[in-house]
ROSEGU-896045 format. One record per residue: residue in one letter; x negated, y, z of N, C-alpha, C, O in turn. Coordinates in steps of 0.05 Angstrom, whole numbers, plus 5000, padded with zeros to 4 digits. Layout:
<rs>
aXYZXYZXYZXYZ/...
</rs>
This chain:
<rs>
x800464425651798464635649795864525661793664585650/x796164375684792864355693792264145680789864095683/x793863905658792163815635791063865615789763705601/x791764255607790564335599788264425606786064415594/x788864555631785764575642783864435643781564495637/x784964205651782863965654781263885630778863805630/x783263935605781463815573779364055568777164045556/x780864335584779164545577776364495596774264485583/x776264465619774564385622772364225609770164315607/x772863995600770963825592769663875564767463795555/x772164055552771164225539768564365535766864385518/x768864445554766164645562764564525583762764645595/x765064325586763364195601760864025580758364015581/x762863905564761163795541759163995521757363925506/x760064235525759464485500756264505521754064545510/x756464465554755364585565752764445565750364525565/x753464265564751863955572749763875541747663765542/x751163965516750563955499748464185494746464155481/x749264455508746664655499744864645523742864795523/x745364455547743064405559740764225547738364255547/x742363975534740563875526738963925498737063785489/x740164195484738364325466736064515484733964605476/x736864535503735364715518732964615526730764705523/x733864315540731764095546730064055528727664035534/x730964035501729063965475727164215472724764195472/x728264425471727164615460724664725480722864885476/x725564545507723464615534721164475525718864555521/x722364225522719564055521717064035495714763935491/x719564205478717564215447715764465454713364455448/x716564655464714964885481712264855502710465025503/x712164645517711664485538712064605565710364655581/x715164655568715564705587716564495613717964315606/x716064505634715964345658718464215662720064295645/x719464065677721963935679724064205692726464275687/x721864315712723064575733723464725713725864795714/x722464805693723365005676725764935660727165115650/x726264715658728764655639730464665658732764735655/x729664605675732264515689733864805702736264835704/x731864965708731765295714733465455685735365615685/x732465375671733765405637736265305637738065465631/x736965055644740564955646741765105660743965185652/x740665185691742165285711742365685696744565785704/x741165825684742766015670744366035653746066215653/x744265755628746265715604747665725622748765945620/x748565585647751365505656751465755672753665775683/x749965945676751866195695752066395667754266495661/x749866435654751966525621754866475611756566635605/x754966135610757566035602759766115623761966235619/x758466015651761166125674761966465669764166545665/x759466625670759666825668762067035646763867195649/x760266865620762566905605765166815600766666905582/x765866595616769066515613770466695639772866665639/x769766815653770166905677772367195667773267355684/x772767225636773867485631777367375631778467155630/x778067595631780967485636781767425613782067575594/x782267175614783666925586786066795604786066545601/x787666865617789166805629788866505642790166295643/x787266565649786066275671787266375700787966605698/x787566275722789066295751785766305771783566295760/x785966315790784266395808783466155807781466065795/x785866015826783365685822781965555808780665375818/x781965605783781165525761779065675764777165515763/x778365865766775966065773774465965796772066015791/x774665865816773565775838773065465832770965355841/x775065325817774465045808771165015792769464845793/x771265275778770265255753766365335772764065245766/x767065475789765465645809763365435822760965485824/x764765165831764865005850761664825833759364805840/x762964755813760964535796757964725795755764645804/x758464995782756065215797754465155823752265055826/x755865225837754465135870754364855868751864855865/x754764685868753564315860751164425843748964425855/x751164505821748664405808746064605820743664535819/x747064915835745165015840744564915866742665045874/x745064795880745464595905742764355894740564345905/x743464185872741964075858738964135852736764025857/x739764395836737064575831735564545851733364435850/x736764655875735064685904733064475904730664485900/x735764195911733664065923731763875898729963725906/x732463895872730163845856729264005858728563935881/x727664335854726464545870724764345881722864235869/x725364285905724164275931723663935928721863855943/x724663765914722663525910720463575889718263475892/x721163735867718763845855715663965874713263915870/x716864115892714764235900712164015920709763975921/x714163945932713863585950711363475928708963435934/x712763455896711563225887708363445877706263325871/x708463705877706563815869704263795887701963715880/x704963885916703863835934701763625941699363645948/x703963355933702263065929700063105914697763025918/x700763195900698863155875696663335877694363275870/x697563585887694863755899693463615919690963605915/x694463475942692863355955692163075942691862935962/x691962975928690362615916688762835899686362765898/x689163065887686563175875684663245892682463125892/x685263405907683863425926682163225940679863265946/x683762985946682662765964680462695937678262635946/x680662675911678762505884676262715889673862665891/x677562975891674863195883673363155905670963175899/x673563115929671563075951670862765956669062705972/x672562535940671162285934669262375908666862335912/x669862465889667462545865664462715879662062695873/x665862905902663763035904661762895924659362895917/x662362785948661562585958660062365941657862285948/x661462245917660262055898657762225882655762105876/x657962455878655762585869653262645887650862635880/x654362705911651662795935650262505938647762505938/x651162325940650462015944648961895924647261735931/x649561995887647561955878645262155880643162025884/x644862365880642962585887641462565907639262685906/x641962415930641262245950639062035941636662075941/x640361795933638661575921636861655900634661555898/x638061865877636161985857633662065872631761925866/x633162235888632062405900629962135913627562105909/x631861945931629761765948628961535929627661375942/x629061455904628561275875625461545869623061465868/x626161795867623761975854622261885875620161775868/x622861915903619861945928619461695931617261645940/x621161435927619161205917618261105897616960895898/x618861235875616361275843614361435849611961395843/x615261625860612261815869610861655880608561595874/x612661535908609361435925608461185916606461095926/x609861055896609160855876607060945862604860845860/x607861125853604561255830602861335843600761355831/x602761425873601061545887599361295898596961265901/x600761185902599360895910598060775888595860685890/x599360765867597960645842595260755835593260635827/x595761085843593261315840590561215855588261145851/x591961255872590161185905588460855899586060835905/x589660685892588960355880586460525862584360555873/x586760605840584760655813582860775831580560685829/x583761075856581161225860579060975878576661015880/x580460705892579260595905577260495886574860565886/x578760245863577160145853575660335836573360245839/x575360465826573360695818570760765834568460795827/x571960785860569660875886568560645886566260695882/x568760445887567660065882565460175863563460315867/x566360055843565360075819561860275817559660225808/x563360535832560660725831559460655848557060675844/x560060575867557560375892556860255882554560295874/x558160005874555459845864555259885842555359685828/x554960095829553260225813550460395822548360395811/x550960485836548960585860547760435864545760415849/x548160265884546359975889544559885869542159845873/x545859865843544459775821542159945814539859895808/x543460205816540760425802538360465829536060525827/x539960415855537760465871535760205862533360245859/x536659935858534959665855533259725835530959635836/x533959855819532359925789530360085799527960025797/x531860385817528960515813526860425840524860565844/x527560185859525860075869523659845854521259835860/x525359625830523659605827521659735791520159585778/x522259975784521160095768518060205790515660195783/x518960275808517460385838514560155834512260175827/x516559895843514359665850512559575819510359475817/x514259665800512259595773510459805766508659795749/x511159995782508960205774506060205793503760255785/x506860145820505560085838503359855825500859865826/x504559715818503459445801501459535780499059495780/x502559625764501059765743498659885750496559845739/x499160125778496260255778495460085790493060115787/x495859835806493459675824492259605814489959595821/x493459445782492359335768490059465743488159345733/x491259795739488559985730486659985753484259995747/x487259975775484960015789483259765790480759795787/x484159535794482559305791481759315774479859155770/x482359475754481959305717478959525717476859455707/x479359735727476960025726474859825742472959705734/x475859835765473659655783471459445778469059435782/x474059185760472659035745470559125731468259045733/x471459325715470159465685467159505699465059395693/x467659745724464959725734463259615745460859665746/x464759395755462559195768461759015743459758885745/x462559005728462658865707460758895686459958725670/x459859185688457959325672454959255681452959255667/x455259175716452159205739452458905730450758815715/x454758725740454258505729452658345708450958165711/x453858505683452058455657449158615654447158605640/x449558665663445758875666444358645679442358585666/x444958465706444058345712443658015703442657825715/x444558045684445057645673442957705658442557935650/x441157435653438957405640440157435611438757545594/x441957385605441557385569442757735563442857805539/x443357895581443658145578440658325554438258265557/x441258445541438958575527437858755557435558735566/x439658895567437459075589435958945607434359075619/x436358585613435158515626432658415622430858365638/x432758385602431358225575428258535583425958475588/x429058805581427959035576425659115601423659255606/x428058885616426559095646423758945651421959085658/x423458715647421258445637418858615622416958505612/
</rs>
């Protein structure tokens, strides 16, 4: 008899094993998590226990035998459970540890961005500042030049009238002059 049990077992061990791993398929075509399949096996098998549990003339121990592999795999469950959660954990924290290396990697360029703009700025400001100098140059001695001009426009004018005035002066003495030279007609008159 308990080699019948025993084939019956494997029986349903294989029947069991076989709709877990449809279960498994059908998890992962779904995209369900490993925890979820595996949460998924551990009810097929209290369904299957569940339902052999009716009286088919099986003996107690066979009921507690059958009980036993139950508590192993939900024993199992546990502690995959609980290395799952472990490995979630990890993984929450290396995200965590990337998102505050990214964010850190972000403030750092925003940083150099920021101090690259305020030395292009004071690059252009300086570049600015260069043009307003040579500019301010430039109109000086431009200045210089126009003051030279209108000094000596000043001295050619000065020139000019000295030279009407000599030239008037001449004219008049020039007039008593010729009155007085013998080959003058008025001198010629005064005779």
């Amino acid at each position: 008899m308990n080699d019948q049990l025993y084939s019956g077992e494997n029986e349903e061990s294989g029947e069991m094993i076989s709709r877990s791993l449809i279960c498994i398929m059908k998890g992962t075509q779904f995209g369900l998590s490993a925890f979820d399949n595996e949460r998924q096996n551990l009810i097929n098998s209290k369904v299957k226990c569940f339902g052999d549990s009716r009286d088919s003339g099986v003996s107690e121990n066979h009921s507690r035998q059958s009980s036993e592999p139950f508590t192993n795999s939900s024993e199992e469950a546990d502690r995959h459970e609980d290395l799952l959660i472990k490995k979630e954990k990890e993984i929450i924290e290396v995200l965590e540890i990337e998102e505050e290396k990214q964010k850190r990697t972000y403030e750092n360029i925003s940083e150099i961005q920021a101090s690259l703009v305020d030395t292009v700025d004071s690059s252009k400001i300086q570049s600015i500042e260069e043009q307003i100098r040579e500019q301010e140059e430039v109109l000086r001695v431009e200045r210089e030049l126009l003051h030279l001009e209108q000094e000596e426009i000043k001295r050619q004018r000065e020139n000019l009238i000295l030279r009407e005035t000599i030239t008037r002066r001449d004219l008049q003495n020039g007039n008593k002059i010729k009155s007085k030279s013998p080959f003058s007609p008025r001198y010629k008159q005064s005779f």
